[in-house]
C-alpha positions as a LaTeX table, in Angstrom:
\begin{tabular}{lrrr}
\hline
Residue & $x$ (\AA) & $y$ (\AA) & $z$ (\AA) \\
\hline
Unk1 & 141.69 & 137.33 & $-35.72$ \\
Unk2 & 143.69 & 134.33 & $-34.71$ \\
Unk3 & 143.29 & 131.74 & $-32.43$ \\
Unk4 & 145.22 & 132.15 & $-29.74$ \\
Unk5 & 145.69 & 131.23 & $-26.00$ \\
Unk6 & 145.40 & 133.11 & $-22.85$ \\
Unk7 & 146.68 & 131.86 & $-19.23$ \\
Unk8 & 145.24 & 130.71 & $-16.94$ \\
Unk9 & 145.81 & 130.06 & $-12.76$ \\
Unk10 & 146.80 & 126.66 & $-14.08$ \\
Unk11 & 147.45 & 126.11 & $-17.59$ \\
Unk12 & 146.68 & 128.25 & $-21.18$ \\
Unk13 & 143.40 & 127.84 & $-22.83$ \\
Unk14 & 143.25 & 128.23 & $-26.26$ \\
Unk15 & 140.06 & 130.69 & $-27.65$ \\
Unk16 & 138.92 & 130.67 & $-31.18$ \\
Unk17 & 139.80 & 134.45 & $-31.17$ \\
Unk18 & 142.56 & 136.66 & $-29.30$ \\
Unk19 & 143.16 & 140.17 & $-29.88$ \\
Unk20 & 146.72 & 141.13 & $-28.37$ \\
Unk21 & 149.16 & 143.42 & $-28.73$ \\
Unk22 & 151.93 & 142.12 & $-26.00$ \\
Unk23 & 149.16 & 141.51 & $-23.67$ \\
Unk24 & 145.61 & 139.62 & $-24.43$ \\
Unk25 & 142.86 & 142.67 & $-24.93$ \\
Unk26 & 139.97 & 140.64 & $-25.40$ \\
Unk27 & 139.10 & 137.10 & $-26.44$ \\
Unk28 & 136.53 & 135.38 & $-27.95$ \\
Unk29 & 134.99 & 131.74 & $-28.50$ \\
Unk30 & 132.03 & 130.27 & $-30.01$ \\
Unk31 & 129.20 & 128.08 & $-29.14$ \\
Unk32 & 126.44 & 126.06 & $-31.10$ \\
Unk33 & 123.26 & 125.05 & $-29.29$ \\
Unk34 & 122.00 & 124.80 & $-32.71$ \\
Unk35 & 121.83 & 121.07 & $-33.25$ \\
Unk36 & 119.28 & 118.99 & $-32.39$ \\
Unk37 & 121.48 & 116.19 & $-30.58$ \\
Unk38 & 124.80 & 117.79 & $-30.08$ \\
Unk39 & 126.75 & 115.02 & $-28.12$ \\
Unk40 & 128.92 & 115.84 & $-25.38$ \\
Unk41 & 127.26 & 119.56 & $-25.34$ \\
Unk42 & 126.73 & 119.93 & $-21.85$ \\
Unk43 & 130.46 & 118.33 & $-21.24$ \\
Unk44 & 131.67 & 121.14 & $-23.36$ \\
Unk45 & 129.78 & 123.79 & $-21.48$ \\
Unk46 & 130.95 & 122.54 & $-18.31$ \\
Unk47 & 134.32 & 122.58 & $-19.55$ \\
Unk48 & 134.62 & 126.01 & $-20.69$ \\
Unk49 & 132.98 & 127.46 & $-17.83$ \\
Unk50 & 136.23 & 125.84 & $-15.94$ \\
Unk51 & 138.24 & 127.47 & $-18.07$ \\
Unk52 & 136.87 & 130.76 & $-18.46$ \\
Unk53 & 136.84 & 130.79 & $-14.57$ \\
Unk54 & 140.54 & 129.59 & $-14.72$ \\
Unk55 & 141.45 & 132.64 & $-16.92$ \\
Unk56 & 139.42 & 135.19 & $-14.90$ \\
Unk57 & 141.00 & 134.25 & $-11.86$ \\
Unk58 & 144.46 & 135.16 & $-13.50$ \\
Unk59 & 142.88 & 138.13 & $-15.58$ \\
Unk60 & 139.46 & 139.49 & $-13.87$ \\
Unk61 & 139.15 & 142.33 & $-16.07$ \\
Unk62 & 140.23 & 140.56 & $-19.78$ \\
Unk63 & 137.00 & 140.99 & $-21.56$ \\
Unk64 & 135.70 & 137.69 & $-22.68$ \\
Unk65 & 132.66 & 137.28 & $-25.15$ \\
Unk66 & 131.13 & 133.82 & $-25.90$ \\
Unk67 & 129.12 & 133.79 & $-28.95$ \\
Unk68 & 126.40 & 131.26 & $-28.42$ \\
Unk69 & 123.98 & 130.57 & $-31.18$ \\
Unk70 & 120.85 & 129.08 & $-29.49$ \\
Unk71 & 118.91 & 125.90 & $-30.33$ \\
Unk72 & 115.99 & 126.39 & $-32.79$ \\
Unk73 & 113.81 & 124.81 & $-30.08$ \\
Unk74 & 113.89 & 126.44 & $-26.51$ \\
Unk75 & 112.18 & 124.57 & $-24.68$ \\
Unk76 & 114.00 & 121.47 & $-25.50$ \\
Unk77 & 116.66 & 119.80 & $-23.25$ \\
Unk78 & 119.16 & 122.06 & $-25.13$ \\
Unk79 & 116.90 & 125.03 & $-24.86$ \\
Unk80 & 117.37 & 124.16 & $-20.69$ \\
Unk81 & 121.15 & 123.80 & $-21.54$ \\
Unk82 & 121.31 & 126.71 & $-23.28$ \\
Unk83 & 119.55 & 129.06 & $-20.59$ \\
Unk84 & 121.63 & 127.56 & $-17.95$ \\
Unk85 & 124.93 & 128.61 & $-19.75$ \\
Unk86 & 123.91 & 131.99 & $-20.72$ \\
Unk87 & 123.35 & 132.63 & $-16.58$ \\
Unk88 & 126.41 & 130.46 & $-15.61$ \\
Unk89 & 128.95 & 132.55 & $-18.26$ \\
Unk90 & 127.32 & 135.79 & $-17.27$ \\
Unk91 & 127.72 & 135.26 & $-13.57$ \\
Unk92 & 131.76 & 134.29 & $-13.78$ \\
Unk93 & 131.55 & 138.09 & $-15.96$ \\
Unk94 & 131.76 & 136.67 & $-19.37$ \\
Unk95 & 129.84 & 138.35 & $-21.90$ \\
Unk96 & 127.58 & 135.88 & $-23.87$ \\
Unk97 & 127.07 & 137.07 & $-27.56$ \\
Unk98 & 124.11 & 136.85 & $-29.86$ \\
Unk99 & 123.54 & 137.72 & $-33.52$ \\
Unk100 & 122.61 & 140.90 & $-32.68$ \\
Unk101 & 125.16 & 142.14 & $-29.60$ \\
Unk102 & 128.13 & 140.08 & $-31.46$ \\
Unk103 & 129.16 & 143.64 & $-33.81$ \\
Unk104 & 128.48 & 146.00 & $-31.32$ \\
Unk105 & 130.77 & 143.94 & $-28.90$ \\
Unk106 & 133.27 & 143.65 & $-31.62$ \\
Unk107 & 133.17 & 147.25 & $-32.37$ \\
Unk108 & 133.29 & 147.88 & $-28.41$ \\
Unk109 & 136.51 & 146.07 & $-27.63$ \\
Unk110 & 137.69 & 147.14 & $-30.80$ \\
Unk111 & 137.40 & 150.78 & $-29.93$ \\
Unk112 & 139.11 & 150.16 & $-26.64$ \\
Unk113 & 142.35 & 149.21 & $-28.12$ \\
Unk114 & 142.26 & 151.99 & $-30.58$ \\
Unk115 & 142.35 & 154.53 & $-27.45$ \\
Unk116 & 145.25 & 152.65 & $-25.65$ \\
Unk117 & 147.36 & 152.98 & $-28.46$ \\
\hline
\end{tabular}
């Protein structure tokens, strides 16, 4: 899948992943709490949440996954970060991705362009 970009109320916003056919069907972009001092993380986070607001308000039913890999400690400053953005995405109606929901999300929004056809 290649990056692409997908409009928003007031400019595009490129995604690391845009399935279209004519029209965006679903997009998707990735996020690593992983490190233990990520710089600028919480910028970042703040940042996309703008944007995936901007392109929701254009597009409120484009589905829109965010895989986030979490920080190896949770209870860390970037474990607080990380929490914080799971319920932030989730509440603008983006669907954050794990490990284990990533395929079965893929397959899902997959499946969904199959029956359009």
């Amino acid at each position: 899948m290649p990056r692409g970009e997908v409009e928003g109320k007031n400019k595009l916003h490129t995604f690391d992943a845009v399935v279209r056919n004519g029209i965006p069907h679903f997009a998707v972009d990735a996020l690593s709490f992983e490190l233990p001092k990520a710089t600028n993380l919480d910028l970042l986070v703040y940042s996309k949440a703008w944007e995936l607001g901007d392109v929701l308000e254009v597009n409120p039913s484009l589905p829109i996954g965010i895989f986030a890999l979490p920080p190896v400690d949770r209870s860390s400053s970037i474990g607080t970060l990380y929490n914080e953005t799971v319920r932030t995405y989730r509440s603008i109606g983006v669907d954050v991705l794990t490990d284990q929901t990533f395929t079965e999300w893929s397959e899902r929004m997959a499946a969904t362009i199959s029956l359009e056809q």
